[in-house]
KEBA-994871 format. One record per residue (C-alpha): residue in one letter; x, y, z; chain; residue number from 1. Coordinates in Angstrom, 2 decimals. Each point is the difference from the previous one (the first is absolute). Layout:
N
SITE  res        u        v        w  chain    n
SITE    A        X        Y        Z      A  NUM
...
# end
This chain:
127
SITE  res        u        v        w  chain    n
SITE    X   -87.72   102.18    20.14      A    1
SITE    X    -2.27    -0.08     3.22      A    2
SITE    X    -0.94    -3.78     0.91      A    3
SITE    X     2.42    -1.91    -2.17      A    4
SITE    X     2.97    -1.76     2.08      A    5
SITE    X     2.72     0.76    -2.72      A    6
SITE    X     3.16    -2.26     0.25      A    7
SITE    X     3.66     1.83    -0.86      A    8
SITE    X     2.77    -1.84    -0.57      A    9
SITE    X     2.95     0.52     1.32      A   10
SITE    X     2.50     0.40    -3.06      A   11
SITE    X     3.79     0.85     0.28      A   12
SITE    X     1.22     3.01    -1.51      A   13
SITE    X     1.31    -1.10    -3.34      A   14
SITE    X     3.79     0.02    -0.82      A   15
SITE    X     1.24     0.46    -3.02      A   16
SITE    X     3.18    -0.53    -1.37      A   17
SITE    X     1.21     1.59    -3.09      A   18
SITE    X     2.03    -1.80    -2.42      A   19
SITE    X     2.78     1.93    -1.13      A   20
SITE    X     1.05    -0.51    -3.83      A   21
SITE    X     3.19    -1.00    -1.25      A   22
SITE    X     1.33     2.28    -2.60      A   23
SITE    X     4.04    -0.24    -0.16      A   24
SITE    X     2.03    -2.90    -1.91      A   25
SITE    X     2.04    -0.23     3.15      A   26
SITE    X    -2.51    -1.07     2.29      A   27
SITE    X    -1.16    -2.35    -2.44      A   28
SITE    X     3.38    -1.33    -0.43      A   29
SITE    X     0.26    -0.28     4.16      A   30
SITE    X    -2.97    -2.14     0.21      A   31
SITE    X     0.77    -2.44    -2.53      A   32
SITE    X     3.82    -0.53     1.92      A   33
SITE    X    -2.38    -0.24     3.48      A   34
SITE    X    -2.30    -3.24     0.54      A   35
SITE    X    -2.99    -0.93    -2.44      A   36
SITE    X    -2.13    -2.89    -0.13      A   37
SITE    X    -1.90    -1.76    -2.94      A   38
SITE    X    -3.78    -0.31    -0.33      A   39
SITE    X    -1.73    -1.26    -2.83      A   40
SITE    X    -1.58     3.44    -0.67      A   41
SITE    X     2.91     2.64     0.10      A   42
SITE    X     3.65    -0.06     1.65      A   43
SITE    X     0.45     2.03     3.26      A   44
SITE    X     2.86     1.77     0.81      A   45
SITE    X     0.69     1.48     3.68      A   46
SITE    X     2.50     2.27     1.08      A   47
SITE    X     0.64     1.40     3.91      A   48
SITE    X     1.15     3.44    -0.52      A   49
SITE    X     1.26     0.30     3.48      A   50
SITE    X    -0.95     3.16     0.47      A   51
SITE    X    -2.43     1.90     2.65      A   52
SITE    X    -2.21     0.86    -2.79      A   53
SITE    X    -3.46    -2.29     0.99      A   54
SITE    X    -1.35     0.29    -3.73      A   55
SITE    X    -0.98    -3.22    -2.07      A   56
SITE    X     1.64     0.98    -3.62      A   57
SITE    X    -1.38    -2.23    -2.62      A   58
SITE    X     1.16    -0.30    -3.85      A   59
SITE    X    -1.84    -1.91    -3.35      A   60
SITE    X     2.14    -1.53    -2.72      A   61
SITE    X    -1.11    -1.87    -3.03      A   62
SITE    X     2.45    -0.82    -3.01      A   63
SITE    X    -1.29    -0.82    -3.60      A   64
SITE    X    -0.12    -3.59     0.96      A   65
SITE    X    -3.34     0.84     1.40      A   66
SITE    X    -0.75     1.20    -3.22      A   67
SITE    X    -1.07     3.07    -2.19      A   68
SITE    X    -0.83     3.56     1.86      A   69
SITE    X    -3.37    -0.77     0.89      A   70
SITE    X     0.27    -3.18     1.55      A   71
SITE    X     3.54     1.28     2.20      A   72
SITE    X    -2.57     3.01     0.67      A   73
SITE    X    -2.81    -2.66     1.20      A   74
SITE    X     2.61    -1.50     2.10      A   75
SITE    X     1.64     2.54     1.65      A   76
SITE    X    -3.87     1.53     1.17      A   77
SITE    X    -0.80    -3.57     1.37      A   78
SITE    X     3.49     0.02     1.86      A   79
SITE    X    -0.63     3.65     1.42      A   80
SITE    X    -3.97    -1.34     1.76      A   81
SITE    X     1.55    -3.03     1.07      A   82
SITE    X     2.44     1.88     1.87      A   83
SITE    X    -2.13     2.91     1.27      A   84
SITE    X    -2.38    -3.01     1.78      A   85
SITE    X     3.01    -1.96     1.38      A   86
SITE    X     2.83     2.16     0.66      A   87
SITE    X    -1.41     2.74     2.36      A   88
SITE    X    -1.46    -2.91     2.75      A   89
SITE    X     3.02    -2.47    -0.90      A   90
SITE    X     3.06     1.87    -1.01      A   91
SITE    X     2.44     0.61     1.96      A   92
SITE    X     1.09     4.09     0.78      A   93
SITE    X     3.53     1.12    -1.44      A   94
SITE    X    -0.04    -2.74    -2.74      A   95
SITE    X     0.47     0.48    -3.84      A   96
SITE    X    -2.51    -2.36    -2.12      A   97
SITE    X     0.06    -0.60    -3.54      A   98
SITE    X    -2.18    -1.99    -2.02      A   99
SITE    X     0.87    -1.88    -3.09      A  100
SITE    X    -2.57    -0.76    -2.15      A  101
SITE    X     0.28    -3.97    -1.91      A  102
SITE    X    -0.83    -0.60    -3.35      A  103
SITE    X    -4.02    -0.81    -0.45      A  104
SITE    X    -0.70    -1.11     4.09      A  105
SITE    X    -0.05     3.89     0.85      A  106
SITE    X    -2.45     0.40    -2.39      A  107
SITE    X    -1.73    -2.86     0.24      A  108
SITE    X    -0.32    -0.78     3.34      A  109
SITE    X    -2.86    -0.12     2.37      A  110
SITE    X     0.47     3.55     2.08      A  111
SITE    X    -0.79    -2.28     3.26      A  112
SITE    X     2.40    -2.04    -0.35      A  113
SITE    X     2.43     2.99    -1.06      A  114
SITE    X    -0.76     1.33     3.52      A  115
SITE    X     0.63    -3.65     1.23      A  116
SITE    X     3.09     0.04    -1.58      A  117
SITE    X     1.29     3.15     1.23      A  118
SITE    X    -0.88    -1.11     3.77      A  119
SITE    X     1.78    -3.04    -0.51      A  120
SITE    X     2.87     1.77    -1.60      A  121
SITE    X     0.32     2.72     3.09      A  122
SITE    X    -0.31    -2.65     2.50      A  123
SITE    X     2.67    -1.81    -1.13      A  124
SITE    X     2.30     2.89    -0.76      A  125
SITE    X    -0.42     1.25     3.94      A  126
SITE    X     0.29    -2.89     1.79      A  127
# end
């Protein structure tokens, strides 16, 4: 590339955070005792495990109220992108998050405002 004045940007080296699934009943059941917060979207549930462990665990939940298989299916796949764009740059290390899916807003709503809504909900639970 002899002649040509070629600009490079200075990037930062990209962090990523991996989300950690929730798989046992019993951390489920810890987060819903621990703080949540409402948003019209989905309910959010936070737990601080209190431990030295600096993962982000997340977990999914839809009941039938959000309706047959494919639509809980639907729901819980929109829940799991919201939170892999939000919860890695906003989330808070050695927390337990769960996600509650509500009946036809999950679904439903715009995914911008889902990510909205999940902003608004963390900001609220950490300060």
């Amino acid at each position: 590339m002899a002649g040509r004045n070629v600009l490079v940007a200075e990037t930062p080296p990209a962090v990523s955070v991996r989300l950690e699934v929730l798989r046992n009943r019993s951390d489920f059941l810890r987060a819903a005792k621990a703080d949540r917060t409402g948003q019209p979207a989905f309910l959010l549930q936070a737990h601080n495990r209190k431990d030295d462990d600096p993962k982000i665990r997340v977990g999914y939940t839809c009941s039938k109220k959000v309706g047959d298989a494919v639509t809980r299916n639907r729901a819980k796949r929109r829940l799991r992108e919201v939170a892999r764009a939000v919860l890695p740059s906003l989330g808070h290390a050695g927390y337990d998050y769960v996600l509650v899916g509500r009946p036809s807003a999950t679904v439903d709503r715009n995914f911008a405002q889902m990510t909205d809504d999940l902003r608004r909900a963390l900001s609220k639970l950490h300060t």
